[in-house]
C-alpha positions as CSV (number, residue, x, y, z in Angstrom):
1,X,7.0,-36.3,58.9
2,X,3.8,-38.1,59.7
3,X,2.1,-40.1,57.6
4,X,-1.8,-39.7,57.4
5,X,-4.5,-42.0,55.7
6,X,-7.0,-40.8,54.3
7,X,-10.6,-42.4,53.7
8,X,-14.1,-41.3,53.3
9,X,-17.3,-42.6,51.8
10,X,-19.2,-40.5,49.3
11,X,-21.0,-38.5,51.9
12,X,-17.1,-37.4,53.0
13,X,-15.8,-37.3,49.6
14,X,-15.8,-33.4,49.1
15,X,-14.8,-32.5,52.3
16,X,-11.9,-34.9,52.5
17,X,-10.4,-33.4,48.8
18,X,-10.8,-30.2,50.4
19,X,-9.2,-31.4,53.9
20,X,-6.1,-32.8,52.2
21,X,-5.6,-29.9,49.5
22,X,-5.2,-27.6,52.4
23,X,-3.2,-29.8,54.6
24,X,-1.2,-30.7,51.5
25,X,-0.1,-27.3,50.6
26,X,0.2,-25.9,54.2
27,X,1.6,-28.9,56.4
28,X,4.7,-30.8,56.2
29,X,2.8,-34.8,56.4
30,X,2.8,-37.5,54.0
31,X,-0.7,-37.7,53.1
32,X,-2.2,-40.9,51.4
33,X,-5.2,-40.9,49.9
34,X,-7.0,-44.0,50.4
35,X,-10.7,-43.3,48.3
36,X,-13.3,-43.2,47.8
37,X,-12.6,-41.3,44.6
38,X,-16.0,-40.4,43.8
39,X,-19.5,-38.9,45.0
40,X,-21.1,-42.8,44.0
41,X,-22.6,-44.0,46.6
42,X,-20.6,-46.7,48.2
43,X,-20.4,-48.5,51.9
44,X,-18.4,-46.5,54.2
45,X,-16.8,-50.0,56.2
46,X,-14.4,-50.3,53.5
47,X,-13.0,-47.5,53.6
48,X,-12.8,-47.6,57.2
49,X,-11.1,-50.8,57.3
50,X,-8.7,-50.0,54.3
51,X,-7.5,-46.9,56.6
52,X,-7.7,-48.6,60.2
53,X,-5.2,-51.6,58.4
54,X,-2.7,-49.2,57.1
55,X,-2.6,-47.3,60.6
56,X,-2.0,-50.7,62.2
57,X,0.8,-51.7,59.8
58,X,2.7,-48.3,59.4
59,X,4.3,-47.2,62.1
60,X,3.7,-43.5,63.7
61,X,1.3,-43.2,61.2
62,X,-2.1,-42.0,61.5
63,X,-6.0,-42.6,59.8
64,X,-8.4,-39.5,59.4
65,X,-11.9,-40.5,58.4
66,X,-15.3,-38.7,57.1
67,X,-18.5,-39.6,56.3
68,X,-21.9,-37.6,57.2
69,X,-21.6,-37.9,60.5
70,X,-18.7,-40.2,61.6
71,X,-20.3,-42.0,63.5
72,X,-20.4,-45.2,61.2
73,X,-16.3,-44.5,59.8
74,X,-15.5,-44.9,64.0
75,X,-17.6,-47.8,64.5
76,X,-16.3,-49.8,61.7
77,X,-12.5,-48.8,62.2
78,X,-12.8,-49.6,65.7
79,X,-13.6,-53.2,64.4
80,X,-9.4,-53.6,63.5
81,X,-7.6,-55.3,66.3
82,X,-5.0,-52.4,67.5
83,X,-6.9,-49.5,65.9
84,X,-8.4,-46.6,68.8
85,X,-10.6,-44.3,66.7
86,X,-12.1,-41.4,68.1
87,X,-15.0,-39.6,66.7
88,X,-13.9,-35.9,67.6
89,X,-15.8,-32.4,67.0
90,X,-13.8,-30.1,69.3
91,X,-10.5,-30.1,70.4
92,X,-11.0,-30.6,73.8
93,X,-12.1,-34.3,72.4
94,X,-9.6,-34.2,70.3
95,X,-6.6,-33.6,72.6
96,X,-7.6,-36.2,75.3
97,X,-8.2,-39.2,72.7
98,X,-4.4,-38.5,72.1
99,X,-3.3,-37.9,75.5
100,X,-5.4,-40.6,77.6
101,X,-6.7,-42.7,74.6
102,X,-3.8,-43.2,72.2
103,X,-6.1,-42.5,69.6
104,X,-4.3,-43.1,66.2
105,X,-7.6,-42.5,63.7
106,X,-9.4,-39.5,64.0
107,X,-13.2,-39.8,62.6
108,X,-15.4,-36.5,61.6
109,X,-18.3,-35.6,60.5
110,X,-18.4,-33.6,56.9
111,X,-22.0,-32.9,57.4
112,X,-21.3,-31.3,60.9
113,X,-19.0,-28.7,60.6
114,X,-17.0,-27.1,58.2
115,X,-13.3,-27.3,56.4
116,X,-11.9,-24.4,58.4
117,X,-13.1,-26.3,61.7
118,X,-12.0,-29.5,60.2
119,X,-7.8,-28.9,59.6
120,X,-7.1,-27.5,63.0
121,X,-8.9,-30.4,64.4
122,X,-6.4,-32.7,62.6
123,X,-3.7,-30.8,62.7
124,X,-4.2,-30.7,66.7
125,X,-4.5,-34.5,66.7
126,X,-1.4,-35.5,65.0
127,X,0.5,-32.8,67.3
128,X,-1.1,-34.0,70.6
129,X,1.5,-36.9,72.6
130,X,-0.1,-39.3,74.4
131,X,0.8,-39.5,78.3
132,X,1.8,-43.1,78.4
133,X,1.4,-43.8,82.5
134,X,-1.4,-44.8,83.9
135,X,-2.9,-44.3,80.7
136,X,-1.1,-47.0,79.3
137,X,-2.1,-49.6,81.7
138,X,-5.6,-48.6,80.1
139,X,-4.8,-48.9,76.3
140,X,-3.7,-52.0,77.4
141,X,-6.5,-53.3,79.0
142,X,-8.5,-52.6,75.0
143,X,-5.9,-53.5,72.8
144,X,-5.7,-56.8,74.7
145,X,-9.1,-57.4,74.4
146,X,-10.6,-60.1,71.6
């Protein structure tokens, strides 16, 4: 069973709650909820970090983070020696920034698409293997650098 982090800032908040109680009824993954807790406004980079540090210390886990557009969650997570965050919105995406990208956080955007888009998405990304090869020689090449 997977584990998954969870982290949002307030503009994810709503869509996150909404993320995990259908993942949380309907999929078999430890799911960790790591805030925020609230719609107060708060400063997305902690979250991100909080999430992108648990990923790097728990093995086959992975991070799923959402603020407005994800675009800030991915920056700052990508910040975390170790930590490959993709900001995804179709499963093409998705699927390659497991299979060529190791990709082990997931960022979204809650104000660009919807719940029902939103689960598959995750769902696809915790199922998808990377292809190790060639590929490897390539996360290499990242996680090596400073």
């Amino acid at each position: 069973m997977p584990t998954i982090f969870f982290g949002s800032d307030h503009a994810g908040y709503l869509m996150k709650n909404i993320v995990i109680d259908v993942l949380d009824n309907e999929e078999d993954i430890d799911i960790k909820d790591l805030g925020c807790f609230n719609l107060d406004k708060c400063n997305y980079p902690e979250f991100a970090f909080r999430v992108a540090k648990k990923v790097r210390e728990t093995p086959n886990s992975f991070g799923v983070l959402l603020c407005g557009t994800g675009i800030g969650m991915s920056i700052a997570a990508n910040k975390v020696k170790g930590i490959r965050c993709a900001l995804c919105s179709n499963f093409t995406q998705v699927q390659m920034s497991r299979k060529h990208n190791d990709a082990n956080i997931l960022a979204l955007g809650a104000r660009n698409t919807t719940s029902d888009t939103l689960v598959p998405l995750i769902i696809s990304f915790i199922n998808t293997e990377f292809d190790g090869g060639r590929h490897q020689i390539r996360v290499n090449m990242i996680d090596n650098m400073d």
